[in-house]
DSSP file (Angstrom, degrees, kcal/mol; ACC not computed):
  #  RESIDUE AA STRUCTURE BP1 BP2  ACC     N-H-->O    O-->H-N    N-H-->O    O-->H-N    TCO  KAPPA ALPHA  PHI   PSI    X-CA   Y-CA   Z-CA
    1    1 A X              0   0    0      0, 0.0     2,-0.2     0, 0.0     5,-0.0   0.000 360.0 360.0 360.0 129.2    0.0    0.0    0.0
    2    2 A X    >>  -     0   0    0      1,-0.1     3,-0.5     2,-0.0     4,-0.5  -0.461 360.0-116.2 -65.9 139.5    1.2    3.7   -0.8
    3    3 A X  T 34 S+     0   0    0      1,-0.2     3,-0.5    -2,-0.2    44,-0.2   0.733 115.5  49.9 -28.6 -46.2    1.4    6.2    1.2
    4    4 A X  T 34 S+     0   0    0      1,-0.2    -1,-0.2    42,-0.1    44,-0.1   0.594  97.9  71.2 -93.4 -20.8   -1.7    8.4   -0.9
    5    5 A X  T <4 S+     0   0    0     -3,-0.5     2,-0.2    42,-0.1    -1,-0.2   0.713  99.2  59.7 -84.8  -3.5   -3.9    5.2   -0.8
    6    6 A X  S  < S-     0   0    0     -4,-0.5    41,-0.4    -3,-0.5     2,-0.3  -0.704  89.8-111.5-115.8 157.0   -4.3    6.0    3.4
    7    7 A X        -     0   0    0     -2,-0.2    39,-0.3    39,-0.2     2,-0.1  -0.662  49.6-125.1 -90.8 131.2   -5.6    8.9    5.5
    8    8 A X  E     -A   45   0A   0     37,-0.7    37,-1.5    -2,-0.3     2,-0.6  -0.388  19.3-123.6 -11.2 139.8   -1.9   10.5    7.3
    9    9 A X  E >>> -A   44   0A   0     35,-0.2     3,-8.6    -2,-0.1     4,-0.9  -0.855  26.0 -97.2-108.2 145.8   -1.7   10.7   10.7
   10   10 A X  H 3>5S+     0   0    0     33,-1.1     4,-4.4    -2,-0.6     3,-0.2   0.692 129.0  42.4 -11.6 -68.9   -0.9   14.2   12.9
   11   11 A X  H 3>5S+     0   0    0      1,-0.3     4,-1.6     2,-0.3    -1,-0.4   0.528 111.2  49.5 -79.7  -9.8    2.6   12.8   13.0
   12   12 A X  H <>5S+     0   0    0     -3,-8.6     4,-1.3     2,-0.2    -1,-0.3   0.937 113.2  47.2-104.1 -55.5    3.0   11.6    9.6
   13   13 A X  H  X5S+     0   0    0     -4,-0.9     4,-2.5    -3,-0.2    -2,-0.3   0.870 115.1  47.9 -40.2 -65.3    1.8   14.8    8.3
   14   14 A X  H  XXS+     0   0    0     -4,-4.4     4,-5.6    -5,-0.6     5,-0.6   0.992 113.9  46.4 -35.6 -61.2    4.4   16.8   11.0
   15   15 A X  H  <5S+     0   0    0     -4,-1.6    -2,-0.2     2,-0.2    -1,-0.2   0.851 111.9  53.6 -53.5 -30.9    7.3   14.4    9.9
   16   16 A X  H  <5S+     0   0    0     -4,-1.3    -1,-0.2    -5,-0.2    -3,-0.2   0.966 119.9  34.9 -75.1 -55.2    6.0   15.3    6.0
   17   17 A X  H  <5S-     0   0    0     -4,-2.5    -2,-0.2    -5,-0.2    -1,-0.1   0.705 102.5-118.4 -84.3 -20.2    6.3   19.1    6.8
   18   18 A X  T  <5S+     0   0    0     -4,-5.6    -3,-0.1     1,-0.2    -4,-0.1   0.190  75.0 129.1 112.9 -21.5    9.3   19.7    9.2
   19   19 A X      < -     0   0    0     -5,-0.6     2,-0.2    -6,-0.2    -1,-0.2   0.123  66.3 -99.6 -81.6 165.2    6.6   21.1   11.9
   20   20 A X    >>  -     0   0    0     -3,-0.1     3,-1.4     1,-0.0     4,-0.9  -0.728  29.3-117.6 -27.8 128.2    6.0   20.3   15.3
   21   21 A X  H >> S+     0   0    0      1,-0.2     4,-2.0    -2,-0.2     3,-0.7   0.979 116.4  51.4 -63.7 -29.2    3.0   17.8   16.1
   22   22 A X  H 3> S+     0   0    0      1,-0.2     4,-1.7     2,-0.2    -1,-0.2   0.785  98.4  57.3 -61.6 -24.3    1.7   20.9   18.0
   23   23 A X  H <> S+     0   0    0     -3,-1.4     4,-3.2     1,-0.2    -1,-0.2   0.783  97.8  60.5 -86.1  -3.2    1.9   23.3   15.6
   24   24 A X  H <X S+     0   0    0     -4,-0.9     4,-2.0    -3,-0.7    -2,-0.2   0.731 111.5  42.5 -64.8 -27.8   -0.3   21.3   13.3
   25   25 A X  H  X S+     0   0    0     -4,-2.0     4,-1.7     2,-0.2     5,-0.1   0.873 112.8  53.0 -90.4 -34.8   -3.1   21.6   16.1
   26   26 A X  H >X S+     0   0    0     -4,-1.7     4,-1.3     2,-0.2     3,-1.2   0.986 111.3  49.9 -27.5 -79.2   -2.2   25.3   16.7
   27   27 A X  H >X>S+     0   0    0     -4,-3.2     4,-2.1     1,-0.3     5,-1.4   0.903 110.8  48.7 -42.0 -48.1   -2.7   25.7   12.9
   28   28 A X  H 3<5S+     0   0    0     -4,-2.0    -1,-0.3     1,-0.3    -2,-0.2   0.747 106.3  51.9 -81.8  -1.3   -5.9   24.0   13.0
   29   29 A X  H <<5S+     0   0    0     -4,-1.7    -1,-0.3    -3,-1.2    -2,-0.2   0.849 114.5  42.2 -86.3 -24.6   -7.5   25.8   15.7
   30   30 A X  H <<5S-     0   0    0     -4,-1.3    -2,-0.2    -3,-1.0    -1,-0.1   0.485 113.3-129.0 -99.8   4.2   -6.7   29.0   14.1
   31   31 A X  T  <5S+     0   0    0     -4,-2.1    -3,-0.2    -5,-0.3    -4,-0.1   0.973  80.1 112.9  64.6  55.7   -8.0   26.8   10.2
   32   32 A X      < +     0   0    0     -5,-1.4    -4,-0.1     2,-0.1     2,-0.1   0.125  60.7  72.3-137.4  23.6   -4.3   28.1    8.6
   33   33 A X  S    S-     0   0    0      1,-0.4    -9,-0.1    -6,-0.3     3,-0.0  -0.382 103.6 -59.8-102.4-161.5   -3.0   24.6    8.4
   34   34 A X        -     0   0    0     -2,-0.1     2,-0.4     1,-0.1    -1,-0.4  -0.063  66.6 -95.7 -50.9 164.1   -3.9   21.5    6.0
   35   35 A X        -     0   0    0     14,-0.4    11,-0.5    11,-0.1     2,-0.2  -0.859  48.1-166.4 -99.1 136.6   -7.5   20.4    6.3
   36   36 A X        -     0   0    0     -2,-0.4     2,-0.4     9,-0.1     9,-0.2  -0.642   7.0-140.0-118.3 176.0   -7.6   17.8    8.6
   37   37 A X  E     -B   44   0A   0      7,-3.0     7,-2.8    -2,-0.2     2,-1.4  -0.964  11.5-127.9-148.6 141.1  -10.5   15.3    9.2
   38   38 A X  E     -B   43   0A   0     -2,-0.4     2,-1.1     5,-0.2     5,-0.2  -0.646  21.4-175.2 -94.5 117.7  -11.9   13.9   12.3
   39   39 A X  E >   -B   42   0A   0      3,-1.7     3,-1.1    -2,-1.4     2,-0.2  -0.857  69.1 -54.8 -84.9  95.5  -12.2   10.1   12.2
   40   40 A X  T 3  S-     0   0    0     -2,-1.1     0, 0.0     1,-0.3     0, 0.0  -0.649 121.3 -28.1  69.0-135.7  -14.0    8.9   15.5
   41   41 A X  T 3  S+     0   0    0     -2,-0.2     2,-0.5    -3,-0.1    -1,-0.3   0.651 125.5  98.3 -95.2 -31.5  -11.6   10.6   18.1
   42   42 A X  E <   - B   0  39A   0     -3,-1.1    -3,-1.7    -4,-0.1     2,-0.5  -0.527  67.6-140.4 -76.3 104.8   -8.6   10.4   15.7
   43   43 A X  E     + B   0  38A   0     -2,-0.5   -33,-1.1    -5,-0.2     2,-0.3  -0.469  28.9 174.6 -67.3 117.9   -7.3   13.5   13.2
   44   44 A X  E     -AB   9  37A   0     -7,-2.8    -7,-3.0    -2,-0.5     2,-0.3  -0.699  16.2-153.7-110.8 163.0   -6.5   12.0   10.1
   45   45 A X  E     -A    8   0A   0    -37,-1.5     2,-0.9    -2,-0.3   -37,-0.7  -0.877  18.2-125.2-115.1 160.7   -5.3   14.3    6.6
   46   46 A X     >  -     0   0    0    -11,-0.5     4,-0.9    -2,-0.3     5,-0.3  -0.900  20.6-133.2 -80.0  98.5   -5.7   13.2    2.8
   47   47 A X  H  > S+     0   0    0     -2,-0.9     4,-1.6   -41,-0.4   -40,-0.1   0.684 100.2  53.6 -31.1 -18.6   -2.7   13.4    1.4
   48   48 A X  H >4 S+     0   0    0      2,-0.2     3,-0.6     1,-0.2     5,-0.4   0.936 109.3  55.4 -81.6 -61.9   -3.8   15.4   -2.2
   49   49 A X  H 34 S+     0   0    0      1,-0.3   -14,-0.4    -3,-0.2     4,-0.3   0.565 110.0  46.7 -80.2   2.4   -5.4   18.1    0.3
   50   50 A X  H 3X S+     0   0    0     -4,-0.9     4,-2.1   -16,-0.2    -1,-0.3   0.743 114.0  45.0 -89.1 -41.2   -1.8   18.4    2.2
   51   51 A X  T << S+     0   0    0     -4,-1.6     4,-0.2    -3,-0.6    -2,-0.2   0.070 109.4  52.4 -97.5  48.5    0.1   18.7   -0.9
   52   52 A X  T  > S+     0   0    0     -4,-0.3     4,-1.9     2,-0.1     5,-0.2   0.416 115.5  51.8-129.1 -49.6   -2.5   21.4   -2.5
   53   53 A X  H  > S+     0   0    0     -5,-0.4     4,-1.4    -4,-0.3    -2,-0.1   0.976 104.9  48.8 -19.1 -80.8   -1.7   23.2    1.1
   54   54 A X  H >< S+     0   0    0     -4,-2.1     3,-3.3     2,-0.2    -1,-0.2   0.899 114.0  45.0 -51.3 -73.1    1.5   23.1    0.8
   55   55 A X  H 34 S+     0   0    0      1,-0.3    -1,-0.2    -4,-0.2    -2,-0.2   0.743 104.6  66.1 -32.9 -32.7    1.4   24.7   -3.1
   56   56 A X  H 3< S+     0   0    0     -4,-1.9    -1,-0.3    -3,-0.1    -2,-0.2   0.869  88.6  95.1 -68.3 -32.8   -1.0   27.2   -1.9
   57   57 A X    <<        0   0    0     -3,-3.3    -3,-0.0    -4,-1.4    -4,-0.0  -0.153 360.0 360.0 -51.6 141.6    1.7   28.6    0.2
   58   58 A X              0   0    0      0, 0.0    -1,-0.1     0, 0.0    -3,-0.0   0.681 360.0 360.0-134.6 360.0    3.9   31.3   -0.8
C-alpha cells in the first residue's frame, strides 16, 4: 500500500512538513493549516489536500 492510498496521521503529516506535532493543532484551531479530518476521536489528513496546502503557500 502507498502512502496516498491512506488517510496520514498528525505525525505523519508533521514528519512530511518539518513542523511540530503541535503546531499542526495550533494551525488547526486558528484553520491556517492542512485540512484535517476527524475520524471517531482520531485526526487524520488526505494526502492530495496536504500537498494542495503546501502549493497554496507562498
Amino acid at each position: 500500500m502507498k502512502t496516498t492510498d491512506r488517510l496520514w496521521t498528525v505525525e505523519e503529516v508533521a514528519e512530511y512538513l518539518g513542523v511540530p506535532v503541535g503546531t499542526l493543532y495550533q494551525w488547526r484551531c486558528k484553520r491556517i493549516g492542512p485540512p484535517g479530518r476527524r475520524i471517531g476521536k482520531h485526526l487524520r489528513y488526505l494526502p492530495e489536500d496536504v500537498y494542495v496546502w503546501v502549493r497554496e503557500q507562498t
